[in-house]
N, C-alpha and C positions, 0 to 999 in steps of 0.2 A: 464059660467059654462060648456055648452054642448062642446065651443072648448078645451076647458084642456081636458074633458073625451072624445072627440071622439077617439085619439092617442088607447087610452087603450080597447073600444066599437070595434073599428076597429080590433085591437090584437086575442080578444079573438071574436069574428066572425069570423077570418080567423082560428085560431086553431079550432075552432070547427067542421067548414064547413070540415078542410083539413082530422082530425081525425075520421071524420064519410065520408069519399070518395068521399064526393059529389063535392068536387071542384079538388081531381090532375088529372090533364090533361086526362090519360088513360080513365079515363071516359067523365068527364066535356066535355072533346076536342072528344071525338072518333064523327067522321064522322063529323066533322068540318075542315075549312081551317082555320089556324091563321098567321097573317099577325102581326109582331112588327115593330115600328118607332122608328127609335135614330135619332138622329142625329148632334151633336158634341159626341167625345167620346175625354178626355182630363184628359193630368195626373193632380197631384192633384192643381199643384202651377197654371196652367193655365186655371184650372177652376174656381178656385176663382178670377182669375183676368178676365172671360170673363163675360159680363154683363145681357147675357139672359144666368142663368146656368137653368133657368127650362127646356131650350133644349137640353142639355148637360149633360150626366154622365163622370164619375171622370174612369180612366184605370182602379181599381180594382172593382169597381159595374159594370163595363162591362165583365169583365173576370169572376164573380160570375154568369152574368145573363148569358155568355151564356153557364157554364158551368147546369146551371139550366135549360136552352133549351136542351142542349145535352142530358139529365138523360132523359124527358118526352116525346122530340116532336123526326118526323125524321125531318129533317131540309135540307130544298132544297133551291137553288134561287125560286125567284117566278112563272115562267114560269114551271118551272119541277114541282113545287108541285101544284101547278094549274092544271095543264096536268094529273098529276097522280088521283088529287082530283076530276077532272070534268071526270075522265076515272071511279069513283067509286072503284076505288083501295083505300082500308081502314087498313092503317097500324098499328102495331100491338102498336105504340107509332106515333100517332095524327101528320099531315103534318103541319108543321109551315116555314113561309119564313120570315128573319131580311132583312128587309129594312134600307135606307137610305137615309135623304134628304139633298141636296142644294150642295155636292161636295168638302167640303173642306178637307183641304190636313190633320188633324187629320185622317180622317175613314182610309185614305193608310199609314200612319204612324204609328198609334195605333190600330185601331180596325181588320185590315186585319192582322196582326200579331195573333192576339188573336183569330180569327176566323179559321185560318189556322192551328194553332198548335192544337186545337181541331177537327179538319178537317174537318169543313163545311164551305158554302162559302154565301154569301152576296148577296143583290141587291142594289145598289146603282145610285141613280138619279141624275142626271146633272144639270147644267144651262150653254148650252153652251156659250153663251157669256163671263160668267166667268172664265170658264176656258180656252177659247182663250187669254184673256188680263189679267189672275191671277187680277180679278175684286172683289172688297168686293160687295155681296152680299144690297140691299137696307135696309133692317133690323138691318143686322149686321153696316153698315156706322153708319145709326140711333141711334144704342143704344151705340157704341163707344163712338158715339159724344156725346149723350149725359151722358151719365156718368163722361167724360171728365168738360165737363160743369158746370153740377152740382158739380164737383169739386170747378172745378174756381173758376168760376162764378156762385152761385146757383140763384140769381136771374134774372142772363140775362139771366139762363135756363127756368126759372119758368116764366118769363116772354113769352118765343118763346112759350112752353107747350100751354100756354094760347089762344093763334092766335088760335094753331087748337082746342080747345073746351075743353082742359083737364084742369081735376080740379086736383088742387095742395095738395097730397096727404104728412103728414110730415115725412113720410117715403119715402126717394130720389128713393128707386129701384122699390114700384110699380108707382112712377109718372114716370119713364122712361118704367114700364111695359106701364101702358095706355097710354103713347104717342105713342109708340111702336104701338100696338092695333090699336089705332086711326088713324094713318097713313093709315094702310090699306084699309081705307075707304075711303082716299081720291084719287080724280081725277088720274092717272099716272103723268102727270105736274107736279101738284101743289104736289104731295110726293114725287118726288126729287127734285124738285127748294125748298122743307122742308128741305131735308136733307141736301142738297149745303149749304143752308144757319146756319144749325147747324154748321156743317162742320166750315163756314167760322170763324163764332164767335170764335171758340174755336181755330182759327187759322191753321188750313187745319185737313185732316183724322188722324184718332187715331187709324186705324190698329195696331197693334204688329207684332215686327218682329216674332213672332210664328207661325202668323196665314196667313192663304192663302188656296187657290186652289188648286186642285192637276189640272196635266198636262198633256197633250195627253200621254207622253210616259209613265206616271205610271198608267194611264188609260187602255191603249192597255195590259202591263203587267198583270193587275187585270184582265180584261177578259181573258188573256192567261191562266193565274190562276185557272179559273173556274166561279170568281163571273160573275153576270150580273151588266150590266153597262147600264141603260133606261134614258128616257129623264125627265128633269123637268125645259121643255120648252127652248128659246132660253135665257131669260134677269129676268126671275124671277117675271114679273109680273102680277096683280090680273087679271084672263083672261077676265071676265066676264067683266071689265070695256071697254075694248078694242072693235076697230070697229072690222070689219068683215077682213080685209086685216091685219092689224096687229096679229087677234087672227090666222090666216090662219099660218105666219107667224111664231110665237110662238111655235106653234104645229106638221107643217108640217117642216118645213125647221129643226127644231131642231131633229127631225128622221135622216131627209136626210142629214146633216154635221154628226150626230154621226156615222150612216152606214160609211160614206166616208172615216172617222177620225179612227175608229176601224175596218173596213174592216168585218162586223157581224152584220145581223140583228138585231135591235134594236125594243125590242117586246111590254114594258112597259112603260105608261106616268104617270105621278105622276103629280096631280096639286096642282101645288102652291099656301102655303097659305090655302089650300082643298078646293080654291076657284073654281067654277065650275058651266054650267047652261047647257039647253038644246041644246044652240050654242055649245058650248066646248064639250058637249059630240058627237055631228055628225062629229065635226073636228078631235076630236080623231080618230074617228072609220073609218072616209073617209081617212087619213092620213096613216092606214095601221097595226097600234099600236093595240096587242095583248087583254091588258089588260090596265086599268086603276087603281088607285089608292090615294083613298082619304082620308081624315084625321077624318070622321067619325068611331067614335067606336065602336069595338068589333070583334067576332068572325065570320065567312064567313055560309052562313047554305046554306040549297039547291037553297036557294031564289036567290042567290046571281048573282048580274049585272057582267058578266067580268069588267065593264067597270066604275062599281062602289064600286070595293071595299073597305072594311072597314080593320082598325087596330085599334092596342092595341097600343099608345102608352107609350114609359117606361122612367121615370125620378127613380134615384134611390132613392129618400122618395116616390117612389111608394112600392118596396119591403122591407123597414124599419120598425121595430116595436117602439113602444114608446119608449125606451131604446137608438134606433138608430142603432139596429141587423140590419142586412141583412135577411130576413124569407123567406122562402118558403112556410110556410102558407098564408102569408100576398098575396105572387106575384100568387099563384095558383087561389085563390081568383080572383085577380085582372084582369087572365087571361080568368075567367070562366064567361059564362050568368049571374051569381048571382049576379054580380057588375054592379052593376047601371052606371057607367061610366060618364063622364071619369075620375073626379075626385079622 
């Protein structure tokens, strides 16, 4: 019962909250920093065919949200609204910065177009290893595969699932959610000799030819541009599992190829995953790296860690009403303290 009425519960709590002011941004936001995460931004036929779309919005919920950034927040990279925000400069429409994770070639093809022609610009986080050798991502390998699989083969899926602990859900896309999940818990080895081994079953990678990397040279362009372009490590993985020389590694050296690669300070690390510990945060900070940036939600207040901050992040059934609208009550809400987050 309570999941049919949440849709509608949720509706009219956002109109409420938005009609009585307590949630548009002018207020809600003044004298806060907000931080957004996307990260696929894909037209429509290639989001339905990509298998984590809870990471992904569709090209026209992108072009509404950031036309909905535009109306309330000023919108900086994150370094300039950082700087302006930690100066106590309080703008007269609330400092917000869109981020970016993991580097695939959608955000330079789709989301830098849309961000431009509204004229603000982006921060967008690396893996440089990936985008030296246009590398799929481990996540993304994973849930190819196995979507792939559970095509086939659903029980030579449901079977690998099983190895690492997941219980076989009769809905095919959260049992490749919680594999998915699950993965990230295991060892760095043993979560790609997983995914090789998916891979193999299904008879090599399940890439598309759509999807990939963008590339030093559309990288260096995009900073010419104005976005910012920071690190999210060298290889993409959970750092905390890592010894000391690897996580070194990870942290440091992916500054110093991005400085080399784009000839510019590289000021912001994003951790992968928002996996993170008290090691990773002294490698951050001894590495040179401005600011950090983690996958904990919400709004930035005075408390806030350079080195640990928080975002909103936005799927577009975040700003949909039961109907399936696009709202601006729903998303004011969702960008305001009042929401419990992050759901």
């Amino acid at each position: 019962m309570w999941r049919r009425l949440r849709p509608y519960v949720r509706d009219l709590v956002g109109d409420v909250l938005y009609a009585s002011h307590l949630t548009r941004p002018e207020r809600a936001a003044r004298g806060l920093l907000s931080v957004v995460t996307f990260h696929r931004v894909l037209p429509p036929e290639y989001f339905e065919a990509y298998p984590l779309r809870e990471i992904a919005v569709t090209t026209d919920e992108f072009e509404w949200f950031v036309a909905f950034f535009a109306r309330h927040y000023t919108i900086l990279t994150l370094p300039e609204a950082y700087r302006r925000w930690n100066a106590y400069e309080r703008t007269a429409r609330p400092l917000l910065a869109i981020t970016f994770d993991d580097g695939q070639i959608d955000n330079q093809r789709y989301a830098c177009p849309i961000l431009e022609r509204a004229g603000v610009r982006g921060s967008f986080y690396v893996p440089v290893d990936a985008i030296e050798d246009d590398g799929t991502l481990w996540h993304d390998r994973l849930a190819y595969a196995a979507d792939g699989l559970l095509k086939k083969e659903p029980s030579t899926a449901r079977a690998m699932f099983a190895e690492i602990g997941v219980t076989n859900d009769p809905d095919d896309h959260a049992t490749l959610l919680a594999a998915v999940e699950r993965a990230k818990s295991l060892p760095t080895e043993a979560r790609l000799a997983f995914v090789a081994r998916m891979e193999s079953a299904l008879g090599g990678a399940a890439r598309p030819e759509w999807d990939g990397m963008m590339s030093w040279a559309q990288l260096r362009a995009m900073a010419d541009a104005g976005h910012e372009i920071g690190s999210h490590s060298m290889s993409h993985q959970i750092l905390p599992l890592l010894d000391d020389e690897a996580l070194t590694h990870e942290v440091a050296t992916s500054r110093s190829v991005l400085e080399e690669k784009l000839d510019r300070p590289i000021e912001t690390f994003c951790y992968p995953n928002g996996d993170y510990d008290a090691r990773t945060l002294e490698r951050v900070r001894a590495a040179g790296y401005r600011l950090g940036v983690t996958t904990k939600w919400g709004p930035n207040g005075d408390d806030a860690d350079p080195y640990e901050l928080t975002r909103v992040d936005v799927q577009g059934q975040h700003a949909r009403t039961h109907d399936g609208e696009m709202s601006e009550p729903r998303m004011t809400w969702r960008m305001s303290r009042y929401f419990s987050g992050p759901n």
